[in-house]
Phi, psi and omega in degrees: 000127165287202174286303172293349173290305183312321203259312180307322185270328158293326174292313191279356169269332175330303227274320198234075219259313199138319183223183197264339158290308185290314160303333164287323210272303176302329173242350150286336208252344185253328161319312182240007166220018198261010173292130172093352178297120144298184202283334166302293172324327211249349136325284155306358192241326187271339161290298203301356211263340195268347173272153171298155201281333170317296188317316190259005166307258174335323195265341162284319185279001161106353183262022158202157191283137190275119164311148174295340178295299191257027151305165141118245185282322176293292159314335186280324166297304171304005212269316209283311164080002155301358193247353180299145166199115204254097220290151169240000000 
């Protein structure tokens, strides 16, 4: 797949989590960082896409502890929780 197919198809799995919290925290997040992620990155972002959403709910806001698999720059960004923007 190329890149831009692979960026399309990640966005629209972000986008389309199940509930309106996960769509935002999860399709805000990729949505506003995901330019410039190389094949690694975007690697790790399509295993997260595989995990449930409590799980990665609970592991950005800090109410469950984050597996050694999704530690590290990327989470610790997403942690921050600053790309949301909840349309009014």
């Amino acid at each position: 797949m190329n890149h831009d197919d692979r960026l399309k198809r990640l966005r629209f799995r972000a986008w389309h989590r199940g509930t309106r919290e996960a769509d935002y925290m999860i399709g805000g997040f990729f949505d506003r960082l995901h330019q410039g992620w190389d094949g690694e990155a975007l690697d790790w972002f399509e295993g997260l896409l595989a995990q449930e959403d409590a799980d990665i709910l609970g592991w950005v806001m800090g109410t469950i502890p984050v597996p050694a698999e999704w530690q590290g720059a990327l989470m610790e960004r997403m942690q921050r929780i600053d790309y949301v923007d909840i349309p009014r």
